[in-house]
C-alpha positions as CSV (number, residue, x, y, z in Angstrom):
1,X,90.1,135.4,96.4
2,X,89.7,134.4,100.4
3,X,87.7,132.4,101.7
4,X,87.5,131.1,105.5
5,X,85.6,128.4,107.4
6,X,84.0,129.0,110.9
7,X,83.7,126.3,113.4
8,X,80.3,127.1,115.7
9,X,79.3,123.8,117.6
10,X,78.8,121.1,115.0
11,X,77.8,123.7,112.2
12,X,80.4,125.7,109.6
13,X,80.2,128.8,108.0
14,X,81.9,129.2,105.1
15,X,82.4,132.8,104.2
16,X,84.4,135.5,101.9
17,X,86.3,138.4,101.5
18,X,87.8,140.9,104.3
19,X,87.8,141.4,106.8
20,X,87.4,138.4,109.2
21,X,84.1,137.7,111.1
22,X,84.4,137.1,114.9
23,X,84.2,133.3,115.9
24,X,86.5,130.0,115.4
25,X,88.1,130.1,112.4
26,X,89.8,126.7,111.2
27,X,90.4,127.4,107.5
28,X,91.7,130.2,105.8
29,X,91.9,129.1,102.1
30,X,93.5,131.5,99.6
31,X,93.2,131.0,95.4
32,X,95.1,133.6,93.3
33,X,95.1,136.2,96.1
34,X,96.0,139.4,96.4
35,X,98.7,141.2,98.0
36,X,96.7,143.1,100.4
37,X,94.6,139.4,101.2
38,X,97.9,137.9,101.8
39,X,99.3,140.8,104.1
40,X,95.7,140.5,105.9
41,X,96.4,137.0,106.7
42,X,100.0,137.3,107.5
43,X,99.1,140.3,110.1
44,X,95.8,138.4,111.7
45,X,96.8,135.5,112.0
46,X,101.0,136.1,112.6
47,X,102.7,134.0,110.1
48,X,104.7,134.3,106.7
49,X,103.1,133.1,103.9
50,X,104.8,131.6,101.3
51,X,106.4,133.2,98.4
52,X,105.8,132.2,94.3
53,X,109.5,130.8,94.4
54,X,109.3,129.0,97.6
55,X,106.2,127.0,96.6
56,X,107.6,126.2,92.9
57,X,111.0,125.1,95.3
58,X,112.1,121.3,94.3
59,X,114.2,120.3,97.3
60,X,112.7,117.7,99.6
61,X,113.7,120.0,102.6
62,X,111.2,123.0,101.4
63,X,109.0,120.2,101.1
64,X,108.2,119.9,104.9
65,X,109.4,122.6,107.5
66,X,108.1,122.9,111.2
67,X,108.8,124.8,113.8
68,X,107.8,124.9,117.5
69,X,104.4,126.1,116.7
70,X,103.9,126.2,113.1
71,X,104.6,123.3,110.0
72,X,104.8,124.7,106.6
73,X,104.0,122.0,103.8
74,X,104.9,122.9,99.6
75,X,103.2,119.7,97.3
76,X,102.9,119.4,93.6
77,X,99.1,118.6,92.8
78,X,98.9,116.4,88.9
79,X,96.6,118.5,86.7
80,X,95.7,116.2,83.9
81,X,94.6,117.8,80.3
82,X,93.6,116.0,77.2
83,X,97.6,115.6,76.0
84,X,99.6,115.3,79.0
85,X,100.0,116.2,82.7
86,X,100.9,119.4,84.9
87,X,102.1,120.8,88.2
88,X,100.7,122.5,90.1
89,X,102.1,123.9,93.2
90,X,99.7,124.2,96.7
91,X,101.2,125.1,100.0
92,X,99.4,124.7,103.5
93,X,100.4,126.0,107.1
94,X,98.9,125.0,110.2
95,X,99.4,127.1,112.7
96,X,97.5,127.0,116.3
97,X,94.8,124.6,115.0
98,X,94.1,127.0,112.1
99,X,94.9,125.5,108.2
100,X,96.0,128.3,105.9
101,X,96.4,126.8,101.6
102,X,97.8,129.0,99.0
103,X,97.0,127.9,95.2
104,X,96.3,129.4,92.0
105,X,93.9,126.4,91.1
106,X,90.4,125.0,91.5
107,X,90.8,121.5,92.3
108,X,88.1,119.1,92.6
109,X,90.3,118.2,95.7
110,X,89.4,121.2,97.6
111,X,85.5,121.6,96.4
112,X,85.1,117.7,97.7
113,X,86.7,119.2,101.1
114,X,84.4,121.9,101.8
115,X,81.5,119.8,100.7
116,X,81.8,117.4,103.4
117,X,82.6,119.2,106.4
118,X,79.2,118.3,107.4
119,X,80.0,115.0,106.9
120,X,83.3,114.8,108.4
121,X,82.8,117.6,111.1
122,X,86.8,118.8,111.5
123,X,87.6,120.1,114.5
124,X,90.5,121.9,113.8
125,X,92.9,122.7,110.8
126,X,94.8,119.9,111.7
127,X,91.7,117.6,111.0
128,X,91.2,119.5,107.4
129,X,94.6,119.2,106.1
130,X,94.3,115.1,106.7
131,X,91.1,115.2,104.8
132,X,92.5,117.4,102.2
133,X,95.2,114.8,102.1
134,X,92.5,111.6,101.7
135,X,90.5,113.6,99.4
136,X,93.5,113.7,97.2
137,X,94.9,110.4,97.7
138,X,91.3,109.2,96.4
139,X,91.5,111.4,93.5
140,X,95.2,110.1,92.6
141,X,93.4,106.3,93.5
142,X,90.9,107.7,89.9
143,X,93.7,108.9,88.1
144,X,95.6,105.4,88.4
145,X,92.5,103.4,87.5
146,X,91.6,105.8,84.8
147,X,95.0,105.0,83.6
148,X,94.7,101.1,83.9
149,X,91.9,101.6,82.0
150,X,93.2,103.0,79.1
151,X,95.7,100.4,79.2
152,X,93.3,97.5,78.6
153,X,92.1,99.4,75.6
154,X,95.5,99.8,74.2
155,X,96.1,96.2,74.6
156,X,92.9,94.9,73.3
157,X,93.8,97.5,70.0
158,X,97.0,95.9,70.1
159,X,96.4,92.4,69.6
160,X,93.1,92.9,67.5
161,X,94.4,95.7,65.0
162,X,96.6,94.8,62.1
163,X,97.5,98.6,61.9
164,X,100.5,99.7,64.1
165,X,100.6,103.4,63.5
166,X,102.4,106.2,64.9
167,X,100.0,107.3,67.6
168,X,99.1,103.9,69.0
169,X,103.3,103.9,70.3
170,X,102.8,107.7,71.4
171,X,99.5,107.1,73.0
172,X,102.0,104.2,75.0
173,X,104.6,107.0,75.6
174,X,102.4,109.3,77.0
175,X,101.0,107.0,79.1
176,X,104.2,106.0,80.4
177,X,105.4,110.0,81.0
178,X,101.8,110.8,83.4
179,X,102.3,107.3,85.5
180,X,105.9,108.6,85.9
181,X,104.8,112.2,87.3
182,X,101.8,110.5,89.4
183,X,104.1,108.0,91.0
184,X,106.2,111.0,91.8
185,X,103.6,112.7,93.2
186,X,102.2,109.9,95.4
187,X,106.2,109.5,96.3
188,X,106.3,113.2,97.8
189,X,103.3,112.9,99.1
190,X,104.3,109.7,101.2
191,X,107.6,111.5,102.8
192,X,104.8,114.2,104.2
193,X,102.5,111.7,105.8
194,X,105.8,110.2,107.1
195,X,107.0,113.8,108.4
196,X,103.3,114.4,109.9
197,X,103.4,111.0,111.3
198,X,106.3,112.4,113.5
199,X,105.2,115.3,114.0
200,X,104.7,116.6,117.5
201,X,102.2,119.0,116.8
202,X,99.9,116.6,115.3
203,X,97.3,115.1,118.0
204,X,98.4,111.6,118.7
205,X,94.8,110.5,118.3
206,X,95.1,111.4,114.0
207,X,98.6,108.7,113.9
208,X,96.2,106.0,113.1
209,X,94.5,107.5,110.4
210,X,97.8,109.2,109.0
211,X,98.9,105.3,109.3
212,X,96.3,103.9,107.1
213,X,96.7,107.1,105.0
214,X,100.3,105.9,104.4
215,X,99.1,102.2,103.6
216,X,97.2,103.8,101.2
217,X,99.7,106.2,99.3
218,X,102.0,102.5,99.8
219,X,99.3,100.6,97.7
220,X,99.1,103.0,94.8
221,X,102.9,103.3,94.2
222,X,102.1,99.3,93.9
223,X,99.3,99.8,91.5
224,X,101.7,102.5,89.4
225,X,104.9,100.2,89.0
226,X,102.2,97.4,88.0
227,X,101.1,99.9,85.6
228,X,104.7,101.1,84.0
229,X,105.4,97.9,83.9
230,X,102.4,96.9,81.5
231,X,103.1,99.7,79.4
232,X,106.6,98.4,78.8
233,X,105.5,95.1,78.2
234,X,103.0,97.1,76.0
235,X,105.5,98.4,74.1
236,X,107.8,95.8,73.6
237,X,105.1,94.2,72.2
238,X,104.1,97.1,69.1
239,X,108.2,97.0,68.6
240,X,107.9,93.4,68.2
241,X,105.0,92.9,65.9
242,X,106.2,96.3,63.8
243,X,109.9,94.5,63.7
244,X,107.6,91.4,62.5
245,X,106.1,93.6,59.8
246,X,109.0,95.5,58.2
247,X,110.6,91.8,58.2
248,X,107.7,90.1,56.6
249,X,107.9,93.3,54.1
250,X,111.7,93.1,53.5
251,X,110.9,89.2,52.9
252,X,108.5,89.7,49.9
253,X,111.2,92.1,48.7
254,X,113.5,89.4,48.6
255,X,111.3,86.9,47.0
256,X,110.4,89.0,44.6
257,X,114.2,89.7,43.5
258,X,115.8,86.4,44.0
259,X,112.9,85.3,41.7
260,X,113.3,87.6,39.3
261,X,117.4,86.8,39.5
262,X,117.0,83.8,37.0
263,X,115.3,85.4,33.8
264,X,117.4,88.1,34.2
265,X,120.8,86.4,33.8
266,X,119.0,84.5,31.2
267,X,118.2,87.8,29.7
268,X,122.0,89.1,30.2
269,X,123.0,86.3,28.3
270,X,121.2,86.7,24.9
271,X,122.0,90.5,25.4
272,X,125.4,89.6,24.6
273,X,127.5,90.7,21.5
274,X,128.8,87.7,20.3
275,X,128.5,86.9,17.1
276,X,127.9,83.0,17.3
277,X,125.2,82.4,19.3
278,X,122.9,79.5,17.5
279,X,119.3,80.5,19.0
280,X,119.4,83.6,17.7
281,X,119.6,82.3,14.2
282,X,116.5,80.0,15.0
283,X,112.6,81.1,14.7
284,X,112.0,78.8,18.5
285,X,114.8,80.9,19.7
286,X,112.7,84.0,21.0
287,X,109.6,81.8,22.6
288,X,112.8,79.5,24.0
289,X,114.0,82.0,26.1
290,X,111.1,83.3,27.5
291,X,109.7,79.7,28.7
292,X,113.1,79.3,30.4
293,X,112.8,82.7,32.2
294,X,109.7,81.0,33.6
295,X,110.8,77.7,34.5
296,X,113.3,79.3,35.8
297,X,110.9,81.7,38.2
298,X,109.0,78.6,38.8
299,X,111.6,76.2,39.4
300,X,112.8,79.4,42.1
301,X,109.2,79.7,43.7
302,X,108.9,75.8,44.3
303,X,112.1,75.3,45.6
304,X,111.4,78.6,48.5
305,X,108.3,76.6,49.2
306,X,110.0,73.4,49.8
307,X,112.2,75.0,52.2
308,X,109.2,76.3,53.6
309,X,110.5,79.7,53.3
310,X,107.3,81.6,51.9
């Protein structure tokens, strides 16, 4: 699918499909397209779109490229699901004032974008690319307090609950995996404000917004390392308190069978095949050894108490 933004005074037109109406077009904005929408672009508007493999490409240098008259930018948006996160890759060109993305996803990003244009009135591509950029940075901004929120609950669970299951520690793990990717995200996403910042096609007029852009992106990767580090405190603590249980339970275990210790080397004794052993012989010998067995217990219990072991 294509769709394009015209520029006319202080109004825009947002149109579809092929071919191009006459008139100042700022945004060409491609999702899923097709081969002969891409070669339609690439011809009109003389540039080279990027390919599947450059866009998925890792290396900080594919990241950010520019040339004398053209800057080519490959980010990693966070897709967020029920269970965990996801990539996914969007690529933008600006090339004489004219934005070009590439993505195979609707983002909220992009809907919030072309919903404001009356709001923001861009002039140029430039101008839409920086407010593609703060749209998302706002969106990232949710996505870390959605995550602090979750946090509190986790640690209001944790000191309330007396059960420490499984899911509660990889509710915590996952937790700690999607602040990882964000921060990483918000990381790359920082070097290209920093390598627009420089940028000599940029207007100088947009460095102060791309500057508090950057104090922005700066203030998250506070807010996510404040995070990560609540989560590890987090789970220290369920390792603690579930070290704390299995030791209280291996501590009844051995009550229970140093307790039990006494009345059974009583009980070993009279099991012995000897054949001079008076209390056997006796009718008080049977009821003898049992109230030894328990004094012996009891004698065992009080003494664990004493110590103030139980």
């Amino acid at each position: 699918m294509l769709n394009y933004v015209i520029r006319e005074n202080e109004t825009f037109r947002h149109l579809e499909g092929l071919p191009f109406e006459a008139g100042k077009i700022i945004w060409v904005d491609l999702i899923e397209a097709t081969e002969e929408e891409k070669k339609e672009v690439e011809i009109y508007f003389k540039v080279e779109l990027f390919t599947k493999q450059e866009t998925e490409e890792i290396e900080s240098s594919s990241r950010y490229i520019e040339s004398e008259d053209e800057i080519g930018i490959n980010m990693n948006f966070v897709s967020l699901t029920l269970e965990s996160y996801q990539y996914e890759p969007v690529s933008f060109i600006v090339k004489n004032k004219v934005l070009i993305t590439q993505r195979n996803t609707s983002f909220h990003t992009f809907k919030d974008t072309y919903r404001k244009l009356k709001i923001t009135k861009p002039e140029d591509g430039d101008d839409i690319f920086l407010n593609i950029l703060d749209t998302r940075i706002d969106f990232d901004a949710d996505l870390i307090e959605n995550i602090t929120e979750q946090i509190s609950i986790i640690s209001k669970k944790l000191v309330k609950s007396d059960d420490l299951n499984r899911e509660l520690l990889l509710k915590i793990t996952s937790l700690q995996e999607t602040t990882i990717a964000i921060r990483e995200n918000i990381v790359e996403k920082q070097r290209i404000l920093s390598s627009v910042m420089k940028s000599r096609l940029f207007p100088k007029e947009d460095t102060e917004k791309i500057r508090i852009m950057f104090k922005d992106v700066s203030s998250l990767l506070e807010h996510t390392s404040f995070n990560f580090e609540r989560l590890e405190f987090l789970q220290n603590t369920f390792l603690g308190l579930l070290d704390m249980e299995q030791n209280r339970v291996i501590k009844i275990f051995t009550v229970v069978t140093v307790v039990f210790m006494p009345p059974t080397l009583i009980a070993s004794m009279y099991g012995m095949n000897f054949r001079f052993m008076p209390e056997l012989g006796q009718t008080w010998g049977y009821p003898f050894a049992i109230i030894l067995m328990i004094l012996s217990s009891a004698f065992t219990l009080m003494f664990f108490k004493r110590k103030k072991w139980l």
